[in-house]
N, C-alpha and C positions, 0 to 999 in steps of 0.2 A: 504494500500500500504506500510507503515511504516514498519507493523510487517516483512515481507519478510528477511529485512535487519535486522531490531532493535529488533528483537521479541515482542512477544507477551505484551503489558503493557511496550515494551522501553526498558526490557531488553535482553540485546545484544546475541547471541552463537556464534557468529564468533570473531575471535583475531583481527579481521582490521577494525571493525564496534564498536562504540560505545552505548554504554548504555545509554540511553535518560530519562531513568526511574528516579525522583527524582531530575534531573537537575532545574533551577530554571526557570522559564517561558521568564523573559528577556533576557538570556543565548542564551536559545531555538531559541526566534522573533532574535537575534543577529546573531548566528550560520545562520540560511537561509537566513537571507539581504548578508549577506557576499558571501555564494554562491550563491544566486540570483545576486551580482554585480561584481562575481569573486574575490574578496577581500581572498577568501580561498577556496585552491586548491580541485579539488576531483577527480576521476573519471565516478561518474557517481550526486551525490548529485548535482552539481550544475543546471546539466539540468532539473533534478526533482525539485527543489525548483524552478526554472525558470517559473514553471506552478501553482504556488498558486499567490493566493489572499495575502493582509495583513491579510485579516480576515479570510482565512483559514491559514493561519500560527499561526496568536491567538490562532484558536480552537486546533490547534494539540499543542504549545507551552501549553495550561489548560490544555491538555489531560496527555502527557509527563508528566510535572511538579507536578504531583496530585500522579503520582505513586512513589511505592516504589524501590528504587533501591535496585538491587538485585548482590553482587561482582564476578565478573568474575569466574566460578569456574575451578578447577584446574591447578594453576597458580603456579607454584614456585618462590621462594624467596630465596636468601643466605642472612642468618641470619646477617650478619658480615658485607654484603654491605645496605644491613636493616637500619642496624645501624647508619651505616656514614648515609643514606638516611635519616633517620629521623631527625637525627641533620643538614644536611643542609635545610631542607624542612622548618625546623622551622626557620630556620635564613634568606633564602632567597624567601619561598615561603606561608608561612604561613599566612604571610599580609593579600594575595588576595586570598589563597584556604586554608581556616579557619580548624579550629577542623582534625588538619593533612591530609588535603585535602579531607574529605568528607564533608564538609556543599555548600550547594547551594545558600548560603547566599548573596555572594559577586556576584555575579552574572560572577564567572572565571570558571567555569567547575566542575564537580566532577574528583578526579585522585585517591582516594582509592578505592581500588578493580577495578577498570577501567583495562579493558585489556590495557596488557601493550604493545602488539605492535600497537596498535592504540597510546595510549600512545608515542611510540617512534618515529612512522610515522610523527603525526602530528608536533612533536618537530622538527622532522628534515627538514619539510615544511615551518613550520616559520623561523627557523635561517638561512635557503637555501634563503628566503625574496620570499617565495611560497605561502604563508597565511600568512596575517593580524596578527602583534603579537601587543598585547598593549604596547604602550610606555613604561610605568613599569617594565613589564615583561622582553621588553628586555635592561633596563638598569641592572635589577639584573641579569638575565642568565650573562651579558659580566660580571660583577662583578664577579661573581659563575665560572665562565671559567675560569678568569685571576688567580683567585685564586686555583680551584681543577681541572680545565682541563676537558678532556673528561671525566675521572670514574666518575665525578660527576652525569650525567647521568644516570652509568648502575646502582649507588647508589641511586637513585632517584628513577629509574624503581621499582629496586627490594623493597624498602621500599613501594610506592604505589602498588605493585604485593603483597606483604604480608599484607598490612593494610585493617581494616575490619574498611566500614564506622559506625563511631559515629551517631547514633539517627537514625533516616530516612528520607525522602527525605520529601518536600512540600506535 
């Protein structure tokens, strides 16, 4: 049922749908409690996750997390908002989405090579107070705002839009 949306092994071909491939398995069991309890928004994921078990959300979270994540492909990038992206990624995001946002380590998401309108959907979900943002997350974002405002965003986008994840997924 996954592949339909996620493709084949979790990676994604649509720009609104995310790549499940290589995300970390806690991430994964996190992501469907949230839409199984509303905690984060969707259109159609919540009601599907509403019909698993814990324990088939286990099996799909080993499934997900086993594979390789594979970067969104043809995605553009302005080199120059890259840039600003990746110096604030490192200053305000790096913490929790390690190795310039592709490790799945931390258990916060992959965002390199991630489509980025998925990407920018979900950001503007959480800060709308539409999905569950981690406490963390949103004291750096207000920090990141007060400081570079909205560009800091399309800076962000486009640095995760151009970045090729480091290593591979679990």
């Amino acid at each position: 049922m996954c592949a339909g949306c996620h493709g084949t092994g979790g990676n994604s071909n649509g720009p609104a749908i995310p790549t499940l491939a290589g995300a970390s398995r806690d991430y994964i069991i996190k992501a469907m409690e949230d839409y199984q309890s509303d905690e984060r928004v969707s259109t159609i994921m919540g009601r599907i996750a509403k019909g698993y078990s814990k324990e088939e959300i286990a099996r799909i979270a080993d499934f997900f997390s086993g594979q390789a994540f594979v970067p969104a492909r043809g995605q553009k990038s302005n080199p120059e908002l890259a840039g600003e992206g990746a110096r604030l990624h490192d200053r305000y995001c790096e913490k929790c989405h390690a190795k310039g946002g592709s490790s799945p380590e931390n258990d916060a998401g992959i965002l390199a090579g991630q489509w980025t309108p998925y990407l920018k959907y979900t950001l503007a979900d959480m800060l709308a107070g539409r999905s569950r943002m981690p406490q963390k997350m949103k004291k750096k974002l207000g920090t990141l705002y007060r400081k570079v405002g909205d560009a800091a965003v399309d800076q962000l986008l486009n640095y995760y839009a151009g970045s090729k994840p480091r290593g591979s997924g679990r």
